[in-house]
DRENLUMDO-220216 format. One record per atom (N, C-alpha, C): atom name; x, y, z; residue number from 1; chain; residue in three letters. Coordinates in steps of 0.05 Angstrom, whole numbers, plus 32768, in hexadecimal, padded with zeros to 4 digits. Layout:
N
  atom     X     Y     Z   nr  kette  rest
    CA     X     Y     Z  NUM      A   ALA
...
# end
This chain:
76
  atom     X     Y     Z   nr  kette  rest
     N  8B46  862C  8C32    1      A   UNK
    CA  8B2D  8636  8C3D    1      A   UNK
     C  8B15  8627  8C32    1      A   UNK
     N  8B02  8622  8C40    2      A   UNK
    CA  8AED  861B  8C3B    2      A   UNK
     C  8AD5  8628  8C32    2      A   UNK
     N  8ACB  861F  8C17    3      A   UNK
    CA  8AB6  862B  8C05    3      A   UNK
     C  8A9A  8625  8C13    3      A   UNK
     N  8A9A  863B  8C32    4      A   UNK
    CA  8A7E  863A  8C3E    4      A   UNK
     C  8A69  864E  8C37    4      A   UNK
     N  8A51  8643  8C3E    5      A   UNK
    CA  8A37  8648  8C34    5      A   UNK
     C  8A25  8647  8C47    5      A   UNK
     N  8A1B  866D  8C4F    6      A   UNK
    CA  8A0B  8666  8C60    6      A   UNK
     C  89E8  8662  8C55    6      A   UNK
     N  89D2  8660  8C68    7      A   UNK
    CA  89B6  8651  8C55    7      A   UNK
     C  89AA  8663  8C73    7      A   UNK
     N  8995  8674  8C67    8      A   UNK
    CA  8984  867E  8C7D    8      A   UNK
     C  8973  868C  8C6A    8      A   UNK
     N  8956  8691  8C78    9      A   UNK
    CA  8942  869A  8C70    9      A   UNK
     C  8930  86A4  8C7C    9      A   UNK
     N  891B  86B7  8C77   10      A   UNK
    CA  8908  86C6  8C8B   10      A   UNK
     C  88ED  86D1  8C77   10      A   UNK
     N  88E2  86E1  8C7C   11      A   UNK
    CA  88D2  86E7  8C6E   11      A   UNK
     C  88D5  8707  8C5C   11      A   UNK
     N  88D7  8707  8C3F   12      A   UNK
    CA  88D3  8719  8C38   12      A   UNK
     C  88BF  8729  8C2D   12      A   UNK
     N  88BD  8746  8C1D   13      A   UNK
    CA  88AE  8756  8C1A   13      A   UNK
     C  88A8  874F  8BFB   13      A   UNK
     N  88AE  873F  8BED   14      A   UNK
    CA  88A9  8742  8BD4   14      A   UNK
     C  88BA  871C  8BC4   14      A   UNK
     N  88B1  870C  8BC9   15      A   UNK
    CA  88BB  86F0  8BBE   15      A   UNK
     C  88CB  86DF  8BB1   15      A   UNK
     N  88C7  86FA  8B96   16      A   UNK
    CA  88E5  86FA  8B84   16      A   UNK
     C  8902  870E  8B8E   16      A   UNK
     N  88FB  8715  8BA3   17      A   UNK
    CA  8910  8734  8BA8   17      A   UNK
     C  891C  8719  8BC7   17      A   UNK
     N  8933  8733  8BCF   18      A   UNK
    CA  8941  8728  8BE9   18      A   UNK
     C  8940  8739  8BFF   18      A   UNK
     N  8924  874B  8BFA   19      A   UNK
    CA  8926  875A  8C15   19      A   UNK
     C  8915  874C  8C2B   19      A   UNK
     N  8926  874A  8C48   20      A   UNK
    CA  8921  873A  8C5F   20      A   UNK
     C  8910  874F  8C6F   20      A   UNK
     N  88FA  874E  8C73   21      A   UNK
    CA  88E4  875D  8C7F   21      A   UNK
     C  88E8  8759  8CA7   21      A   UNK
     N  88ED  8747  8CAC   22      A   UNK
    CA  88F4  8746  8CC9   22      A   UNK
     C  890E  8738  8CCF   22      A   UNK
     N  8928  8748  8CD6   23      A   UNK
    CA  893A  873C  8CD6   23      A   UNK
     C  8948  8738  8CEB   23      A   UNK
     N  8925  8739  8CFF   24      A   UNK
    CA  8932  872B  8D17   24      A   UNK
     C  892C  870C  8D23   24      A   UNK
     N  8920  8708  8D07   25      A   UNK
    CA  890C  86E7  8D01   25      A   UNK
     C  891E  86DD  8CF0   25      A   UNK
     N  8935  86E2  8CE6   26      A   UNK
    CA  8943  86D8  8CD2   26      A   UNK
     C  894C  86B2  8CDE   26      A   UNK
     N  893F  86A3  8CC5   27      A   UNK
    CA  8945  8691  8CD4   27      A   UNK
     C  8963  867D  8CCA   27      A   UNK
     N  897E  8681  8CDB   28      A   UNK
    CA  8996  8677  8CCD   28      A   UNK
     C  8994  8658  8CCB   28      A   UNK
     N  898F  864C  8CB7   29      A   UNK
    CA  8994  8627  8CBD   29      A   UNK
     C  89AC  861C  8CC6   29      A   UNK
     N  89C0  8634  8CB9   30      A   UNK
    CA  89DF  8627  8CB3   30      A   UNK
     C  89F2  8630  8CA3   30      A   UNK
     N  8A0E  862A  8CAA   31      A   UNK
    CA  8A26  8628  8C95   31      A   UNK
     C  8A31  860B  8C90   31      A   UNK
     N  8A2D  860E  8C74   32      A   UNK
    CA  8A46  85F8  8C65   32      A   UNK
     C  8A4D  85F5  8C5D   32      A   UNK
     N  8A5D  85DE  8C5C   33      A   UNK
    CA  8A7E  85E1  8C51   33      A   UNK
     C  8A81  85DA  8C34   33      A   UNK
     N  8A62  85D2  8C28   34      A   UNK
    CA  8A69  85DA  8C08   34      A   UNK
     C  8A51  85DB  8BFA   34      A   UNK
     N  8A47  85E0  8BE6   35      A   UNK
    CA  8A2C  85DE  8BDC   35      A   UNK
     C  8A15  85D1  8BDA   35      A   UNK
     N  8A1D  85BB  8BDB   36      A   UNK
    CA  8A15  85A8  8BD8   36      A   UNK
     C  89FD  8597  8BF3   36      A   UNK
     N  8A0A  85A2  8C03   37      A   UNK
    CA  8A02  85A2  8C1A   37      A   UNK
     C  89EE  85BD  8C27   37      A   UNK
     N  89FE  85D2  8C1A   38      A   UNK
    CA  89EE  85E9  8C1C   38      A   UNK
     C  89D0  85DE  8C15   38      A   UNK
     N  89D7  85DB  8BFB   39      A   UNK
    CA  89BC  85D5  8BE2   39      A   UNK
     C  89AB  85C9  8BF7   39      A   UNK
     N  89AD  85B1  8BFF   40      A   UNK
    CA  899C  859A  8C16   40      A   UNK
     C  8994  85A9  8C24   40      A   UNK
     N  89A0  85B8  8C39   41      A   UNK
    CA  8991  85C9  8C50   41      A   UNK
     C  897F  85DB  8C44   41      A   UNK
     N  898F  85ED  8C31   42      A   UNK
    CA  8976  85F9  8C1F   42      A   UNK
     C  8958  85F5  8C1D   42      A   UNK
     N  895D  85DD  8C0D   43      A   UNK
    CA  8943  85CE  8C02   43      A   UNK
     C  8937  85C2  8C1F   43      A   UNK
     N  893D  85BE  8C2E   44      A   UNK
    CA  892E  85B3  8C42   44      A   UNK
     C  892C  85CD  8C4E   44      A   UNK
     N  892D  85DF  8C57   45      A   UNK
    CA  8926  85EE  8C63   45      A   UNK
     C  890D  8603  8C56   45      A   UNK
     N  8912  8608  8C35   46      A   UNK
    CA  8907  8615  8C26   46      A   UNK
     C  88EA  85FE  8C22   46      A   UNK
     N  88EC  85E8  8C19   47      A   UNK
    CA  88D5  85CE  8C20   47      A   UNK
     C  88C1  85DC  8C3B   47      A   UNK
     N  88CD  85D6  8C50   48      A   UNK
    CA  88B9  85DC  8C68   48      A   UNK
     C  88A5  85F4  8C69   48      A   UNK
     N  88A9  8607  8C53   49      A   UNK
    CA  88A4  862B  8C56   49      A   UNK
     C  889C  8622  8C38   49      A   UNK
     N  8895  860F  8C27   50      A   UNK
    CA  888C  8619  8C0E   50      A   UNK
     C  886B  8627  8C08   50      A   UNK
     N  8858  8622  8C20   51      A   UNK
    CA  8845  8626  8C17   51      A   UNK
     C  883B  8646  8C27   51      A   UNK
     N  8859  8656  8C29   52      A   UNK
    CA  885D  8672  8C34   52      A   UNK
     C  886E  8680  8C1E   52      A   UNK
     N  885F  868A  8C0D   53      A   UNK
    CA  886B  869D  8BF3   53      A   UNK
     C  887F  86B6  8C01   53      A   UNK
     N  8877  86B8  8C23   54      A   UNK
    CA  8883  86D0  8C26   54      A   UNK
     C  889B  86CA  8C30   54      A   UNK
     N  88A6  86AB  8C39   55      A   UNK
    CA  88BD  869F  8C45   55      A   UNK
     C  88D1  8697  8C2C   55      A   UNK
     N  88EF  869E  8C31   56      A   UNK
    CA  88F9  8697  8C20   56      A   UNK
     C  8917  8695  8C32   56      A   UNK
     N  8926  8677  8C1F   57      A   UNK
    CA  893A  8671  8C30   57      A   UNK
     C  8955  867D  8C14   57      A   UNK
     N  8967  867C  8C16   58      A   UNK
    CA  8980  8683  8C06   58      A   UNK
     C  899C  867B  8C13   58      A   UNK
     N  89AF  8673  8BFB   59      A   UNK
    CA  89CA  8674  8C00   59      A   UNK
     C  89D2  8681  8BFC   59      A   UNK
     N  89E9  868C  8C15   60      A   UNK
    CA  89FF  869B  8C0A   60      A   UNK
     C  8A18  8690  8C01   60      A   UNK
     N  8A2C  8698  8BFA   61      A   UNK
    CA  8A49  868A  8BF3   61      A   UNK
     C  8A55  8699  8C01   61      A   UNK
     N  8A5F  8692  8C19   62      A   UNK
    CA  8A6E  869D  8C2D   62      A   UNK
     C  8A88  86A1  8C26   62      A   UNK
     N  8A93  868E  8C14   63      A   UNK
    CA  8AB2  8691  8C0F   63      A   UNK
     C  8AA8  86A9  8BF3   63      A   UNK
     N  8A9B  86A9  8BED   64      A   UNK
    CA  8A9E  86BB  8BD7   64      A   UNK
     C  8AA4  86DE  8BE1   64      A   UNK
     N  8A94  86E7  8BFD   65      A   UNK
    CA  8A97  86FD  8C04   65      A   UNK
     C  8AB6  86FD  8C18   65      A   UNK
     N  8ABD  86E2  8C1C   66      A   UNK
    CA  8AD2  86E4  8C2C   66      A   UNK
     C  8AEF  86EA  8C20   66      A   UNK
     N  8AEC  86E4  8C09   67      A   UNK
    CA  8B05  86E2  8BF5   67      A   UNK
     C  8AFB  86ED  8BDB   67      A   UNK
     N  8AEA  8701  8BD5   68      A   UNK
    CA  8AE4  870D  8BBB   68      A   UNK
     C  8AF9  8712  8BA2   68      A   UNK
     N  8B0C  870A  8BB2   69      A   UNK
    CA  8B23  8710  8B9A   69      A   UNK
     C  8B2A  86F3  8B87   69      A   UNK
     N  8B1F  86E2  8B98   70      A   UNK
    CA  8B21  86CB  8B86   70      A   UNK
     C  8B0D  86C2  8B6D   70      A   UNK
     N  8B1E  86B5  8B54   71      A   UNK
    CA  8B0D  86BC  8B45   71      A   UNK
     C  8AF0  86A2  8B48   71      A   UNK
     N  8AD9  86A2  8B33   72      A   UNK
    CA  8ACA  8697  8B39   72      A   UNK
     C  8AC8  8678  8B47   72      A   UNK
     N  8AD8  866B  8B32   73      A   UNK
    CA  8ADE  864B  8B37   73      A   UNK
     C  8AFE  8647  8B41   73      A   UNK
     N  8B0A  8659  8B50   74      A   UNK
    CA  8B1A  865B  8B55   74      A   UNK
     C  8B19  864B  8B7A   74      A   UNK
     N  8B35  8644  8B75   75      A   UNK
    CA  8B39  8632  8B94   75      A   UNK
     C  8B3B  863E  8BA8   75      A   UNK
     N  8B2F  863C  8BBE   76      A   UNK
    CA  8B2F  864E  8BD8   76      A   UNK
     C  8B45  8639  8BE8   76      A   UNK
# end
């Protein structure tokens, strides 16, 4: 299985927190197929929205909710 990562962002209520205030603006960039790549879309996406304190982009680790039983650095 593949260690994917999805990268989306919208605007929240508070900068340091992860609550998504309109989550019908959520904006998805993408999934991929490993961090590294995540990271890139990230940063470019999070870049374009930096001078918006209320926009914020994030990764998730998709294989992590998909397979929670595996351990951290463990092989999917």
């Amino acid at each position: 299985m593949s260690k994917l990562h999805l990268v989306f962002g919208g605007r929240v209520k508070d900068p340091q927190g992860l609550e998504f205030t309109d989550l019908n603006n959520i904006d998805v960039v993408g999934i991929y197929p490993d961090m590294a790549s995540a990271e890139k879309a990230w940063r470019g996406a999070a870049q374009r929205t930096v001078d918006d304190a209320e926009m914020k982009y994030v990764v998730v680790h998709l294989h992590r909710l998909l397979e929670p039983h595996l351990p951290e650095g463990g092989a999917a």
